[in-house]
C-alpha positions as CSV (number, residue, x, y, z in Angstrom):
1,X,118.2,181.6,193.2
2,X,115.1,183.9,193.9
3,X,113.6,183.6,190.7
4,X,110.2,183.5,192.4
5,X,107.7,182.5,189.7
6,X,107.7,182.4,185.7
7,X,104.4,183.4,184.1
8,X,104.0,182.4,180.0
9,X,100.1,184.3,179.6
10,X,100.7,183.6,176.0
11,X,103.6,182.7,173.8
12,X,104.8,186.2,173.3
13,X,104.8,187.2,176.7
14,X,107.1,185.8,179.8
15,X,106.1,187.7,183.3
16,X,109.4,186.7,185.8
17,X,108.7,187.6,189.5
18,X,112.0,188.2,192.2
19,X,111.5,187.5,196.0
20,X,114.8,190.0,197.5
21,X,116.0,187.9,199.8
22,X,120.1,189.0,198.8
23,X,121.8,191.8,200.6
24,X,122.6,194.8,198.5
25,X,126.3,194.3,198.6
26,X,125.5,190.2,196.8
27,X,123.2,191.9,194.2
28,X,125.8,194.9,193.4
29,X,128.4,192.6,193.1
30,X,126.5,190.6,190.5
31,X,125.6,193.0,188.1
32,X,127.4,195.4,185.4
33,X,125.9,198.5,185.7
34,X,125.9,201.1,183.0
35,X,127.1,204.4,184.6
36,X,123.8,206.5,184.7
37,X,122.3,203.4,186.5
38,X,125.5,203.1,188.9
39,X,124.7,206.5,189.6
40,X,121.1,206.2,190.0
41,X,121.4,203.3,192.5
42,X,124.4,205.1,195.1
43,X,122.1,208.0,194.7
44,X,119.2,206.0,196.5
45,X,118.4,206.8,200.0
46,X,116.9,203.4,201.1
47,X,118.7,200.0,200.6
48,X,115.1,198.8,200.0
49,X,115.1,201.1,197.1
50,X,118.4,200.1,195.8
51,X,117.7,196.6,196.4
52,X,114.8,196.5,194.3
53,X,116.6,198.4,191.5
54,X,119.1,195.6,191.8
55,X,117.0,192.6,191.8
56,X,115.2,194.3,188.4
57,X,119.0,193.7,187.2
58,X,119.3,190.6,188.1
59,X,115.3,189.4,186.5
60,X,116.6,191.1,183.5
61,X,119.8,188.8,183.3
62,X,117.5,185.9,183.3
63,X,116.0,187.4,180.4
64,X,119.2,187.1,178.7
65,X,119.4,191.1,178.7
66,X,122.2,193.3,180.8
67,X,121.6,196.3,182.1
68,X,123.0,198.5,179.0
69,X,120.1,196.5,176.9
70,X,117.7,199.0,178.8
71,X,116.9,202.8,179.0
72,X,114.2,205.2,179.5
73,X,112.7,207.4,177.3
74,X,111.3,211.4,178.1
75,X,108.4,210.1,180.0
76,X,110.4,207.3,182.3
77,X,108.6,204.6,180.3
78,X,111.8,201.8,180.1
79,X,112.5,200.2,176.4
80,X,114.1,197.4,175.5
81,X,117.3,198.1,172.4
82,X,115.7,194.8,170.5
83,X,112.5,196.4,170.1
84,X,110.7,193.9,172.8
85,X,108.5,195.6,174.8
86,X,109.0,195.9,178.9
87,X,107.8,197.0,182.0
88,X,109.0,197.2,185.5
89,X,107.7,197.0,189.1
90,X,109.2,196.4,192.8
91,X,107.4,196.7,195.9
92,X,109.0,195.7,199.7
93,X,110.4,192.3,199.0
94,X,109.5,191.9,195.4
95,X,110.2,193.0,192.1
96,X,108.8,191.7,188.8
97,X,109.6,192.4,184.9
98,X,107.4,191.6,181.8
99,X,108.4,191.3,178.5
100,X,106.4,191.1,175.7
101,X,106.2,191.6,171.7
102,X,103.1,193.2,172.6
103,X,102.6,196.2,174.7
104,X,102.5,196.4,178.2
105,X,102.1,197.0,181.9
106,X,102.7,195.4,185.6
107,X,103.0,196.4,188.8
108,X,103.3,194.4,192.3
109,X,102.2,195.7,195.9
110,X,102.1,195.0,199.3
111,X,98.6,194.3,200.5
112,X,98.1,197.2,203.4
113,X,95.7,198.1,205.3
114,X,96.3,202.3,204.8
115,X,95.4,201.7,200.9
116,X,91.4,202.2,202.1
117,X,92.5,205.8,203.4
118,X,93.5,206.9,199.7
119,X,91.2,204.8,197.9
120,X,89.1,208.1,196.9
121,X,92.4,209.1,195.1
122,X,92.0,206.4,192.2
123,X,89.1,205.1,192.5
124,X,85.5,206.1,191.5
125,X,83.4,204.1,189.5
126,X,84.5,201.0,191.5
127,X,82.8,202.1,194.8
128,X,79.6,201.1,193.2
129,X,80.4,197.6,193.5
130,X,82.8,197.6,196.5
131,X,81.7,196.9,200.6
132,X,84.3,198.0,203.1
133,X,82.8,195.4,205.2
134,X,83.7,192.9,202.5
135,X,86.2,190.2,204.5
136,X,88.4,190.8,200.1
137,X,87.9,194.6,200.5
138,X,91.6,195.5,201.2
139,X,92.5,192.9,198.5
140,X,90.2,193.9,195.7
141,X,91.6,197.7,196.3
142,X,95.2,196.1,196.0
143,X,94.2,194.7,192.6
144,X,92.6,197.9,191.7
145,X,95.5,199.9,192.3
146,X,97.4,197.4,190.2
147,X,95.5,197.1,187.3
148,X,95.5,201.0,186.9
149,X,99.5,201.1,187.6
150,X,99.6,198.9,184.7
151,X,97.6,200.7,182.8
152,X,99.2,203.4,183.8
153,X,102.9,202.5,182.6
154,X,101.4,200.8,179.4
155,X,99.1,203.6,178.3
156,X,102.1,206.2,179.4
157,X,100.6,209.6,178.6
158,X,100.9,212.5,180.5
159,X,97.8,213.4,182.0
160,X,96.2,210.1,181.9
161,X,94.4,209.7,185.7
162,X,93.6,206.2,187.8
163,X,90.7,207.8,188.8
164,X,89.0,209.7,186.4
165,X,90.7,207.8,183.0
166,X,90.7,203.9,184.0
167,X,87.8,201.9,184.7
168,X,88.1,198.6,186.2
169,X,85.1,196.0,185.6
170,X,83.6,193.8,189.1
171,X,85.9,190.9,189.6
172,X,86.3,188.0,191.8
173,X,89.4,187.6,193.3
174,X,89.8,184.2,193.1
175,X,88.7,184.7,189.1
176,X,92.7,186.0,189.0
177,X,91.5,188.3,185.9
178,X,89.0,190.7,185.0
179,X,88.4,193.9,182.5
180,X,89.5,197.2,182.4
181,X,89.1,200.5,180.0
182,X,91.3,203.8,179.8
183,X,88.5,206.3,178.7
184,X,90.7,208.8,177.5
185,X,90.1,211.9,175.4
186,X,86.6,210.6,173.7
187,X,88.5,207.2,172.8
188,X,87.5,203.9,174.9
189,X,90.8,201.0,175.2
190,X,89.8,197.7,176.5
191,X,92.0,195.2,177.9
192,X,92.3,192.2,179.4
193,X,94.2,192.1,183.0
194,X,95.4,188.9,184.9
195,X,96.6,189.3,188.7
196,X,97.7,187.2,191.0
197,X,98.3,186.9,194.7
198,X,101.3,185.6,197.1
199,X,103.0,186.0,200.5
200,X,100.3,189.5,201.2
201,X,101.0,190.9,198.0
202,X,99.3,191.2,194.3
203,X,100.5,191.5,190.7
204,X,98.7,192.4,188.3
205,X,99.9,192.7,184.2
206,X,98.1,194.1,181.3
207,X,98.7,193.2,177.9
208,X,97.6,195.2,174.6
């Protein structure tokens, strides 16, 4: 199986990570899709797209939760039919699900070189503390962009901007956690972020 790593932060809260090794044929074979989500996957261009949506399936059945347990509300923000609270990511070879009684956020990428050429799209305050000749600089804008995707999906309001909205605090990467705030229409939100890193890429999960 390529249940790559289970992550308890606390006891509410289980964070299951899936290295896509299958084909897409062995992971559409294994799953009951619902029909908007049948239709959703054939409609997908890539078979690393559809892969990913796949493997999400398959982290979800380890959760003890089929694929008609889930569904999207107006915004694209995924719920869970028992209430839990869930979020989604896949990147490349990876996909990864968190579900919590609390609320929140994750998101996985690739560790790339090409992020520096966007990083004045989402980031701002940061660059005060950031060296591009830092030997961690392409890794600490990986776990930038992560933290505010998670924030992103757990905040989910329209409007809300990486750059201009969410702060993220200086941090070590080998610290594997650090701060972040969503200044948002005169109100300040703090939370706590863990990330971690494996095989070139980084997670990183929020949790309300």
């Amino acid at each position: 199986m390529p249940l790559y790593k289970t992550i308890t932060p606390n006891s509410q809260t289980i964070v299951k990570i899936w290295k896509i090794t299958e084909s897409y044929k062995y992971l559409m074979e294994k799953v009951d899709l619902k029909p908007v989500a049948l239709e959703r996957v054939l409609g997908m261009k890539s078979e690393l797209h559809q892969r990913g949506f796949l493997s999400v399936r398959h982290l979800l059945a380890e959760f003890g939760y089929a694929d008609s347990d889930l569904f999207y509300d107006e915004n694209g923000k995924p719920h869970l039919k028992d209430g839990k609270h869930i979020s989604i990511t896949h990147s490349f070879n990876f996909s990864a699900v968190i579900i919590s009684d609390l609320i929140v956020g994750i998101d996985v990428e690739k560790q790339r070189e090409k992020i520096s050429i966007i990083a004045h799209k989402f980031i701002d305050y940061e660059f005060d503390y950031l060296s591009e000749e830092s030997t961690d600089y392409i890794k600490k804008l990986t776990a930038i962009w992560c933290v505010k995707e998670s924030l992103y999906k757990l905040f989910c309001t329209p409007g809300l901007s990486f750059k201009q909205h969410c702060l993220v605090i200086p941090f070590s990467i080998i610290d594997k956690e650090t701060i972040a705030w969503i200044d948002y229409e005169e109100k300040k939100y703090r939370y706590n972020i863990n990330f971690l890193e494996f095989e070139g890429f980084t997670c990183a999960y929020a949790i309300a």
